[in-house]
TIVEX-991172 format. One line per field, with one value per residue: x, z negated, y negated of N, C-alpha, C in turn; residue number from 1. Coordinates in steps of 0.001 Angstrom, whole numbers, plus 500000, padded with zeros to 6 digits. Layout:
BEGIN
nu: c(X_...) .
nw: c(Z_...) .
nv: c(Y_...) .
cau: c(X_...) .
caw: c(Z_...) .
cav: c(Y_...) .
cu: c(X_...) .
cw: c(Z_...) .
cv: c(Y_...) .
num: c(NUM_...) .
***
This chain:
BEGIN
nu: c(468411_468687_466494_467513_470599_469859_468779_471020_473146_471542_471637_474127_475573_473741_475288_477820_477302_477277_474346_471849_471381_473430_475607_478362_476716_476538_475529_476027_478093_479810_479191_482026_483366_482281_483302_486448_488172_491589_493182_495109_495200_496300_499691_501736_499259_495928_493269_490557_488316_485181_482224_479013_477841_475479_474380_473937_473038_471912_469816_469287_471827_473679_477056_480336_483874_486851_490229_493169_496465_498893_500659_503183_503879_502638_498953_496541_492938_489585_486508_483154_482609_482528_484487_487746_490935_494172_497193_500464_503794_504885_506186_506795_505010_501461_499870_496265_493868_490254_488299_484453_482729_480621_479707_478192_479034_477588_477149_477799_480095_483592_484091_485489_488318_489051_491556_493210_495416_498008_500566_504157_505425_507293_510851_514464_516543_518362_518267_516551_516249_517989_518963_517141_516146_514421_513581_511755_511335_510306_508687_507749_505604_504507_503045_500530_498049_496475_497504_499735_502624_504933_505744_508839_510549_513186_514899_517097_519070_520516_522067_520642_523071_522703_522120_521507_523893_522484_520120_517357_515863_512527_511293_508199_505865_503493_500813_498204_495453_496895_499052_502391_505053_508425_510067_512890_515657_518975_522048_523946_527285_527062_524570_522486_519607_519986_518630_515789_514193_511612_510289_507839_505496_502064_502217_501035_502108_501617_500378_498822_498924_500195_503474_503945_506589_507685_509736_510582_511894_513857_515140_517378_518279_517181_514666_513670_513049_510572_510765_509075_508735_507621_507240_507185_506124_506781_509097_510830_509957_512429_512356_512626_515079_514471_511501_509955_510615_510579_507353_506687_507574_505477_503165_503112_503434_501195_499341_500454_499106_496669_496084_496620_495430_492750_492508_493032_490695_488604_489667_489594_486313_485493_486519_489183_491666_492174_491743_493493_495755_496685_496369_499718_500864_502715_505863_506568_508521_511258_512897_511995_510555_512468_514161_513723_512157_513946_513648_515137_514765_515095_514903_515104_516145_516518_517974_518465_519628_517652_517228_514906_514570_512031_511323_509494_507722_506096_502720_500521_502153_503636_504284_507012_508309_511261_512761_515769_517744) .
nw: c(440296_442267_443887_444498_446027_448829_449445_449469_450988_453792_454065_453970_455932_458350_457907_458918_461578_464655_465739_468557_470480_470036_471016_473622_476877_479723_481866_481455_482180_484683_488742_491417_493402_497036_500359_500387_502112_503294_505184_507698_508427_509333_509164_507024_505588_504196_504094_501867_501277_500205_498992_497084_495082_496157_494996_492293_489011_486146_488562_488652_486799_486579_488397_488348_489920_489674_490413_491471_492321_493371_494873_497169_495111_491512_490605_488817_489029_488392_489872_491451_494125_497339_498701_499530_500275_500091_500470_501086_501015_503696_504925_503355_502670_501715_498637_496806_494609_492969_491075_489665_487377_484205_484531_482606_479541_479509_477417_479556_480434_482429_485664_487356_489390_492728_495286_498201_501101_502807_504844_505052_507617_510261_510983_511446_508459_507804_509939_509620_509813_507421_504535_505074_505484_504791_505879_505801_507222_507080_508736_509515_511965_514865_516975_516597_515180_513435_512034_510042_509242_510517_510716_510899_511514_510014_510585_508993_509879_509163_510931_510712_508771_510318_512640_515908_519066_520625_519593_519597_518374_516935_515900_513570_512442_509958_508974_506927_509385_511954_513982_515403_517565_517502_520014_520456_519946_518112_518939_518152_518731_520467_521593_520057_518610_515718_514820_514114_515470_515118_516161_516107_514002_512482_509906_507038_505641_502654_502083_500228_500638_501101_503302_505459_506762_509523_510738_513892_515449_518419_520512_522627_521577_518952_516244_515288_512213_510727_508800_506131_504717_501929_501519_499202_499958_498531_497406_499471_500423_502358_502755_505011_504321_505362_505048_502872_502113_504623_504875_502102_503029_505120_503571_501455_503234_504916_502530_501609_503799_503623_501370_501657_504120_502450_500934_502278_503487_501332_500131_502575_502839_500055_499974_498211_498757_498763_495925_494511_495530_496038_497706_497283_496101_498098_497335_494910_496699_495238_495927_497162_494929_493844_496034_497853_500912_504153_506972_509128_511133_514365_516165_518765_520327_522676_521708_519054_517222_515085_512214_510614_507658_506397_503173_501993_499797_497673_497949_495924_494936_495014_497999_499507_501937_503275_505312_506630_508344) .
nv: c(553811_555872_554463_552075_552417_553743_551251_549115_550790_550181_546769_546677_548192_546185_544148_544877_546401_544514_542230_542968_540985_539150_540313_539757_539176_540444_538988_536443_535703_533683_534164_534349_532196_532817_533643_531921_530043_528730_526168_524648_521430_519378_517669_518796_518934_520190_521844_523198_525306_526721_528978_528510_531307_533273_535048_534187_533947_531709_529891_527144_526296_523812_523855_523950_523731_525334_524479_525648_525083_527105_527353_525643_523699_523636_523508_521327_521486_519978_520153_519383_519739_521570_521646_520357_518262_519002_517201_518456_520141_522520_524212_526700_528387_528477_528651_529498_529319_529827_529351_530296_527549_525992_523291_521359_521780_523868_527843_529875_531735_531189_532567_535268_534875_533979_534412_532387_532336_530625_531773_531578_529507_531313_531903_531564_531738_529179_527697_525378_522080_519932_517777_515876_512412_509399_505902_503000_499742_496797_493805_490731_489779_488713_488446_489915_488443_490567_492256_491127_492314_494224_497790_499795_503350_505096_508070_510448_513479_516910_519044_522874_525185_527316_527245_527476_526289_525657_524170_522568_519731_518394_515713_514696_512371_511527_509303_508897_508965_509201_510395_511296_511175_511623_509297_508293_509255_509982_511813_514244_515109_517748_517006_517281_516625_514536_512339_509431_507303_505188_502559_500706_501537_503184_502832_501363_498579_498075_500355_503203_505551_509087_509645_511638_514011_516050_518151_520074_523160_524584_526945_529521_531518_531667_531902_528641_527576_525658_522316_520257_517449_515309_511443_509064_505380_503306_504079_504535_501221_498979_495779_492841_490791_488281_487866_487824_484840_483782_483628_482674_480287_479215_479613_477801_475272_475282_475295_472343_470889_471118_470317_467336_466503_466970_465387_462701_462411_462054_459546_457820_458138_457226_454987_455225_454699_451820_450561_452482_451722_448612_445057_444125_440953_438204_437362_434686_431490_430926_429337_426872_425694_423855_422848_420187_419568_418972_417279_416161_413023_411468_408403_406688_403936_401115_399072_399176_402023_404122_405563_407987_409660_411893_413167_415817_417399_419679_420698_418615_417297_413957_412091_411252_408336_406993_404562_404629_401584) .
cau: c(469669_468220_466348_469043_471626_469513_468525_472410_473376_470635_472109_475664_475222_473377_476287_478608_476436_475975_472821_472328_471439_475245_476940_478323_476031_477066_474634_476779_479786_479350_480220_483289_482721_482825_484402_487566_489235_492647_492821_495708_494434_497539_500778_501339_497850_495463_491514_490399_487035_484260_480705_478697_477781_474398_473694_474614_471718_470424_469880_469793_472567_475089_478279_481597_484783_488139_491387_494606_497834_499632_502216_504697_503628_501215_498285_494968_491722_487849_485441_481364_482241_482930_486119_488653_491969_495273_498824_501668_504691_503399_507248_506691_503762_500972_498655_495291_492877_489681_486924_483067_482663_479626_479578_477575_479233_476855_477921_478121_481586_483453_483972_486697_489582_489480_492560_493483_497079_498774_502552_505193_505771_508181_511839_515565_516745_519158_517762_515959_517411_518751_519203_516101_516060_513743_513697_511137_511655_509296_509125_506986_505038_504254_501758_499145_497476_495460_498322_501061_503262_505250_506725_509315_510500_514053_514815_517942_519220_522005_522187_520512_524599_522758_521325_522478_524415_521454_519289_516554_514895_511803_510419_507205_505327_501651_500375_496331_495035_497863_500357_503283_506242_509874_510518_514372_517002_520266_522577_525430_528847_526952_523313_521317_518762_520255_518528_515131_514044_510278_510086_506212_504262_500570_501921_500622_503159_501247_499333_499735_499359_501694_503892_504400_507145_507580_510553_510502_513095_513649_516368_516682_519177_516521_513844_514150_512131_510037_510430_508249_508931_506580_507669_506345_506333_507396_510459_511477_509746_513196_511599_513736_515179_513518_510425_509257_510913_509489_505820_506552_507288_504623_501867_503410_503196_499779_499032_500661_498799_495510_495831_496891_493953_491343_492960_492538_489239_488674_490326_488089_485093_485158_487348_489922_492963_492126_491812_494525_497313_496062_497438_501021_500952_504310_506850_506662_509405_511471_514248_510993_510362_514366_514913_512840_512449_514386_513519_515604_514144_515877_514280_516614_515597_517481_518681_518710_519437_516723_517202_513953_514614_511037_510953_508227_507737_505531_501698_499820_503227_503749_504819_508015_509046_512533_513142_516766_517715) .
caw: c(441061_443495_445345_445252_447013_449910_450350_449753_452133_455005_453730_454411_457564_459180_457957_460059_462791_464989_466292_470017_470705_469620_471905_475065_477887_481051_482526_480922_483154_486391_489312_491668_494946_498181_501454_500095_502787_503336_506735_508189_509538_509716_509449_505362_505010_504622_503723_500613_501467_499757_499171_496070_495272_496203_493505_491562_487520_486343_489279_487558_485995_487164_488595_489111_490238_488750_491202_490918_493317_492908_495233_496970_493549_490585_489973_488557_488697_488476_490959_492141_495528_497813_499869_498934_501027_499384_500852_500501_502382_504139_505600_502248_502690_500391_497773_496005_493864_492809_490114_488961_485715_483833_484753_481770_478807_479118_477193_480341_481093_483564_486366_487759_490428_494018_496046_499668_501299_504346_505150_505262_509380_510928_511785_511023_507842_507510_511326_509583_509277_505586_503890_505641_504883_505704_505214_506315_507014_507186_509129_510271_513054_515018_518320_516133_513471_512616_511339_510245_508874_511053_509997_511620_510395_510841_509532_509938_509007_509593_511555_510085_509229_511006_513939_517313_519267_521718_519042_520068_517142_517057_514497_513996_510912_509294_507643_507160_510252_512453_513918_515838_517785_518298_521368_520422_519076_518381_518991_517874_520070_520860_521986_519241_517844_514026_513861_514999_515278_515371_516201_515560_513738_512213_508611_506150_504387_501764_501735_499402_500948_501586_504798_505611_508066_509998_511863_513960_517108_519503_520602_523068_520552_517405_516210_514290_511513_510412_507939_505835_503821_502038_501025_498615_500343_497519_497358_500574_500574_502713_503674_505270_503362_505122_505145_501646_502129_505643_504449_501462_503048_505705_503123_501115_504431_505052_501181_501574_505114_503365_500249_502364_504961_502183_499907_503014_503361_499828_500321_503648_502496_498852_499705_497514_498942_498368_495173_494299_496244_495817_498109_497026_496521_498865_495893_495626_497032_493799_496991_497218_493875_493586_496699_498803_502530_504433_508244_510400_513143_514887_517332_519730_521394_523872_521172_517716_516928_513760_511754_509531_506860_505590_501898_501722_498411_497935_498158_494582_494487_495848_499734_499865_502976_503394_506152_507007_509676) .
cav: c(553921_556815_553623_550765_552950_553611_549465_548714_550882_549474_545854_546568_548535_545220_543256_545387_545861_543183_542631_543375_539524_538589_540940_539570_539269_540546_537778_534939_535284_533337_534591_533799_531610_533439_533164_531448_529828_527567_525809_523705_520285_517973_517709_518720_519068_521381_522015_524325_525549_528108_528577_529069_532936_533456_535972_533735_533518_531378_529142_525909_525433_522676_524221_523092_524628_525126_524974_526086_525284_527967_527427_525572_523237_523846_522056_522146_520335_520303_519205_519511_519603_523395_521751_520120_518199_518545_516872_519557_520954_524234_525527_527642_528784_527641_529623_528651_529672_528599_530088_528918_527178_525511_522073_520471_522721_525258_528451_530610_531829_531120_533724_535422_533727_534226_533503_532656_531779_530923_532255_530736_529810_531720_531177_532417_531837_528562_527039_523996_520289_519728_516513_514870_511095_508391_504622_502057_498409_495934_492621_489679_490321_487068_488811_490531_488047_490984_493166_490064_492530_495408_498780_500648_503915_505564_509468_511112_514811_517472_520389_523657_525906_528814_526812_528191_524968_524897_523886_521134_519723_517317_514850_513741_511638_511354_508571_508774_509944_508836_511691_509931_512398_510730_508944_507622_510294_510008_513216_514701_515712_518406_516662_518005_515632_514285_510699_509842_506025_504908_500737_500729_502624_502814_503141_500068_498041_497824_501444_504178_507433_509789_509646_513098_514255_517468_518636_521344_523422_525886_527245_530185_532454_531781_531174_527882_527361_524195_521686_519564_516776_514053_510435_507960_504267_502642_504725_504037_500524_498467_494819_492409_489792_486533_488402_486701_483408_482805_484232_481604_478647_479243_478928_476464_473957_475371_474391_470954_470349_471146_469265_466238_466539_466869_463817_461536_462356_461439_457990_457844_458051_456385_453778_455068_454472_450512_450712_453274_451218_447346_444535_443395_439409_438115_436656_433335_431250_429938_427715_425725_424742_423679_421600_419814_420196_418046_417407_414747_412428_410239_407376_405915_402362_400420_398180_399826_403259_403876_407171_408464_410865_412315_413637_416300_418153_420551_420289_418032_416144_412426_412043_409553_408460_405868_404362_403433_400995) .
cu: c(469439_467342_466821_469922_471244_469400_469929_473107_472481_471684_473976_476102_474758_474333_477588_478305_476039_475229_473113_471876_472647_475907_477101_477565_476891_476694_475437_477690_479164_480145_481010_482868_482875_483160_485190_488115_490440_492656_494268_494922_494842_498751_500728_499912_497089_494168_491486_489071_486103_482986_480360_478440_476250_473610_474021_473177_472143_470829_469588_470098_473504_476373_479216_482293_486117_489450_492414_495175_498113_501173_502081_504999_502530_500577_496882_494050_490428_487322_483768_481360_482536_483867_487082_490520_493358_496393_499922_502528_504432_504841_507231_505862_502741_499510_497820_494318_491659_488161_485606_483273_481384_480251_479415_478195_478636_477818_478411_479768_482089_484039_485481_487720_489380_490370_492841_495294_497335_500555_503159_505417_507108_509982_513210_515974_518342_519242_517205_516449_517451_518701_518194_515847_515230_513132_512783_511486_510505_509270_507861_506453_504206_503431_500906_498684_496687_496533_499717_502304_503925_506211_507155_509649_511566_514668_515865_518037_520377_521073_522119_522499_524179_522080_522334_522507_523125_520024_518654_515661_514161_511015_509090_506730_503734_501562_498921_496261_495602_498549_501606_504341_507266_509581_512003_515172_518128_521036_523933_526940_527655_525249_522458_520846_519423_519256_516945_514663_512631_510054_509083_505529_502837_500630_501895_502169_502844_500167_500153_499711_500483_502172_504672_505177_507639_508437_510543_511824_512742_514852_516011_517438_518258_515659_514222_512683_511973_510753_509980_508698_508235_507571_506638_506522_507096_508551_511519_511289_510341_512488_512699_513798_514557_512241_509766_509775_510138_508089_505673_506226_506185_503167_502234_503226_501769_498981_499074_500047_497112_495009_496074_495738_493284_491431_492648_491267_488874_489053_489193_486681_485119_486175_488876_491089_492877_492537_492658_495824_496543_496473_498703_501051_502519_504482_506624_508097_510413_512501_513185_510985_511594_514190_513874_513681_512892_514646_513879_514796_514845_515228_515525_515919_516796_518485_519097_518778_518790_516800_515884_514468_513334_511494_509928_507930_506249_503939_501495_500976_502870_504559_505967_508529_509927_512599_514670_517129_519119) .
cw: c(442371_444578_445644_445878_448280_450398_450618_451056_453529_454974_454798_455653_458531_458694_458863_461553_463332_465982_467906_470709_470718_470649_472795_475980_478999_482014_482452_481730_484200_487122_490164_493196_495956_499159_501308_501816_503016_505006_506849_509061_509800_509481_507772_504986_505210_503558_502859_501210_500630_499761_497628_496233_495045_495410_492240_490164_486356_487883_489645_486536_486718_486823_488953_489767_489848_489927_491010_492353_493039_493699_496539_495454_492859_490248_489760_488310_488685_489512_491078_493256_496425_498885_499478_499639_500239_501002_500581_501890_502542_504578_504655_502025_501596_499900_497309_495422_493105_491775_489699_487592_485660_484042_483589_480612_478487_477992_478283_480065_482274_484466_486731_489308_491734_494631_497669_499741_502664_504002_505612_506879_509628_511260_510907_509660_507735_509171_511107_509695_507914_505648_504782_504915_505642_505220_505750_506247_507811_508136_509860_511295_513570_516427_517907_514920_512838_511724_510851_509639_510157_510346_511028_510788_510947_509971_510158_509006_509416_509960_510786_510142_509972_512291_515255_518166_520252_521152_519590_518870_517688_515899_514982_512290_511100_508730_507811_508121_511718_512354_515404_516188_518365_519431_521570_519587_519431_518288_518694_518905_521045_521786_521532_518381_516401_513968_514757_514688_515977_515189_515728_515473_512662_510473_507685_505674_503038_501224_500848_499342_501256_502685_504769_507128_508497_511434_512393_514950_517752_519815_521306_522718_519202_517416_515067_513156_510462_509201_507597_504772_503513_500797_500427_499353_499674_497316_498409_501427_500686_503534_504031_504598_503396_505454_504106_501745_503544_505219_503479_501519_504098_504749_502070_502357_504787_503741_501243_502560_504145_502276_500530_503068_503640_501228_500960_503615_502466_500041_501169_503254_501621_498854_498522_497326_498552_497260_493729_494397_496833_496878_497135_497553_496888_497332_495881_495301_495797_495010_496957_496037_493382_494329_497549_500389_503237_506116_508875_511278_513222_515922_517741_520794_522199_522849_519546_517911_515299_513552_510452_508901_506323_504502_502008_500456_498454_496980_496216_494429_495617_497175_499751_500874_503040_504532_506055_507724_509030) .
cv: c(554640_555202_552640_551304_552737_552335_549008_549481_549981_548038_545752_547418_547180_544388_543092_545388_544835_543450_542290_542133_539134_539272_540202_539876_539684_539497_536432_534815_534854_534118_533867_533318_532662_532420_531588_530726_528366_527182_524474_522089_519088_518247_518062_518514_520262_521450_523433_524358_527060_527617_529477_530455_532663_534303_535526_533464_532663_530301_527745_525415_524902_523741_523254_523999_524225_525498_524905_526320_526128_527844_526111_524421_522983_522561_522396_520624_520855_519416_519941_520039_521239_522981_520935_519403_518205_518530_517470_519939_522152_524994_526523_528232_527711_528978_528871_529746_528949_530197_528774_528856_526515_523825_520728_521046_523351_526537_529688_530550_531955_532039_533737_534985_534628_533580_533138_531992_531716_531283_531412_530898_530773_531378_531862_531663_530550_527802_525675_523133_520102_518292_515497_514048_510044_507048_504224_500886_497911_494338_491522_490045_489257_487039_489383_489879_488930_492092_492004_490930_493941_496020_499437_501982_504737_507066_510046_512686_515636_518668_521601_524651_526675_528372_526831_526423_524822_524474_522489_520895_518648_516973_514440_512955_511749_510311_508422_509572_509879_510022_510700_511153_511223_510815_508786_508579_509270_511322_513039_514853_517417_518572_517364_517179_515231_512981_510458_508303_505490_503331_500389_501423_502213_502758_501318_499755_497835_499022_502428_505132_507886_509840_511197_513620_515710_517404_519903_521694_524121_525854_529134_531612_532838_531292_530171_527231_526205_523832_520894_518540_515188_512878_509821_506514_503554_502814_504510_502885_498943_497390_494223_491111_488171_486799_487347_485238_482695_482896_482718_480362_478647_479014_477856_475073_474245_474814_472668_470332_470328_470243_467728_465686_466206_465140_462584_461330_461777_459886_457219_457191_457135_455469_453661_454816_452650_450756_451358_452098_449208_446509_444128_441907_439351_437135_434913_432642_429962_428657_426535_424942_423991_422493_421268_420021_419033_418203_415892_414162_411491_409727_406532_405091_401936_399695_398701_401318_403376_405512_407463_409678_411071_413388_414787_417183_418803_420320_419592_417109_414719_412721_410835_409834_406965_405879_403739_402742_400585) .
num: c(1_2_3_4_5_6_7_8_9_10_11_12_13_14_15_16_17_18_19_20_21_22_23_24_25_26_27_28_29_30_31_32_33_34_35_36_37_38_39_40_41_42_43_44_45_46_47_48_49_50_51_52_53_54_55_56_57_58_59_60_61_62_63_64_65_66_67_68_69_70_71_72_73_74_75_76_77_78_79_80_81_82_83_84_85_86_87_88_89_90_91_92_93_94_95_96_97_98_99_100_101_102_103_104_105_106_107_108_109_110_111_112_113_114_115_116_117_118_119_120_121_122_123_124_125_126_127_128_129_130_131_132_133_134_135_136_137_138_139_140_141_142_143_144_145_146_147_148_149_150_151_152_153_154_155_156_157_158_159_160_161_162_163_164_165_166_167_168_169_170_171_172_173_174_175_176_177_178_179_180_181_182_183_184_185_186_187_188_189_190_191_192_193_194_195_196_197_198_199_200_201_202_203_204_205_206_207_208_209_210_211_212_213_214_215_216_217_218_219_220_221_222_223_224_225_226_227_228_229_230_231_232_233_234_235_236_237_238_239_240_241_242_243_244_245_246_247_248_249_250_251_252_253_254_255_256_257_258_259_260_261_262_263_264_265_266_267_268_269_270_271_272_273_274_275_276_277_278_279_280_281_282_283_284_285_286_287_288_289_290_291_292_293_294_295_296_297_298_299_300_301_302_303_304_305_306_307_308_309_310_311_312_313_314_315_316_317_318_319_320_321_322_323_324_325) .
***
């Protein structure tokens, strides 16, 4: 008994104890990218940028990175890459965050969050345009065969309540890498921009990025402060109604012109229109086989008048001819 105590204890001590292999590594955690930065570089847009951490062990293992919207709306993803473009409204500022992770499911862990942010722009407090709306319409386009479709694009809005009357507002739009500033307002009683009307612009009829629009003012009572607002196409995708019917019958007659052309080729060549479409024998004439043909002559002498009637019936038959006098 005096030497099983002592081994049981040892035993149940290393059961408790764990061994100094098992503990958490300090080594295992990755660490966190540096120089974070956010960057404006369009209209609702804006560049995520960092750089791996140079003290970073072991130094091959496959990294990724883990990002997090945080604001003006959440969102999260993974990527390989150290930049990053997201599409967002910015009058709210915008937050981000972004940590390393193991790439391949290593067991490293993954490191702790660095954030960056821009501020919300500037401006008084109820100065923006409200109820910003914006339609597109679509239409034929009959001087550029390389674009056959045109988009216009028309956005109206109301007067911020706290916007001083000498407010001047100005629209502009994004689509891709296209930025576009009103030329055509319409104004209020009081000649303050509400409506803003773009005849041709660079946005697809058929693309599916975001059209991002950005009003801004001035005014020499306030400062008036921006707003941002992004559309889906689809949502506001107003064509005009003989858009598809002319488009229609235009390749329907291009169809029927082509299948016409190549069929008389066809004929052309292999003689097939003969053959297709045969001669038509003329009917034959049933008055003939009925009545015979009956052609007068008359001979007129000094002394007799003599009338011939010829008979003629029709060819393999007998020839009678009467004379009367």
């Amino acid at each position: 008994c005096d030497i099983m105590a002592p081994a049981l204890f040892i035993l149940l001590w290393a059961a408790v104890i764990p061994r100094a292999d098992l503990l958490p590594d300090k080594k295992s955690l990755l660490l966190p990218p540096t120089n974070f930065t956010v960057q404006v570089i369009g209209l609702a847009q804006v560049l995520l940028r960092w750089e791996p951490n140079p003290d970073q062990e072991p130094k091959n293992v496959e990294l990724g990175y883990h990002v997090r919207i945080n604001g003006p709306q959440e969102e999260d993803y993974e990527t390989r890459n150290t930049e990053s473009k997201r599409v967002t409204v910015l009058h709210q500022g915008f937050s981000a965050s972004v940590q390393t992770i193991p790439w391949n499911g290593h067991s490293l862990l993954a490191s702790d969050w660095v954030s960056a942010e821009l501020k919300a722009p500037p401006g008084s407090p109820g100065t923006s345009v409200v109820n910003l709306t914006c339609t597109t319409n679509t239409t034929l386009n009959n001087y550029d065969p390389l674009r056959p479709f045109q988009v216009s694009l028309y956005c109206t809005w109301l007067v911020g309540k706290d916007a001083p009357e000498d407010t001047h507002y100005s629209l502009y739009y994004r689509y891709g890498s296209s930025t576009e500033e009103c030329q055509e307002y319409r104004k209020d009683t009081l000649k303050r921009n509400i409506a803003c009307w773009f005849p041709r612009t660079f946005i697809s009829s058929r693309g599916s990025d975001w059209l991002a629009v950005h009003a801004n003012g001035s005014s020499k009572r306030a400062t008036i402060k921006p707003f941002d607002q992004l559309f889906a196409l689809h949502a506001i995708g107003h064509d005009d109604q003989k858009l598809s019917t002319e488009w229609f019958l235009i390749v329907l007659m291009a169809t029927i012109c082509f299948l016409v052309l190549i069929f008389t080729l066809i004929c052309k060549t292999g003689h097939l229109w003969t053959r297709l479409f045969p001669p038509v024998p003329a009917p034959k004439n049933s008055i003939k086989d009925i009545f015979v043909i009956v052609s007068p002559e008359k001979t007129v002498s000094s002394e007799t008048e003599i009338e011939v009637i010829s008979y003629v019936e029709e060819p393999g038959l007998e020839t009678l001819e009467d004379s009367v006098f």
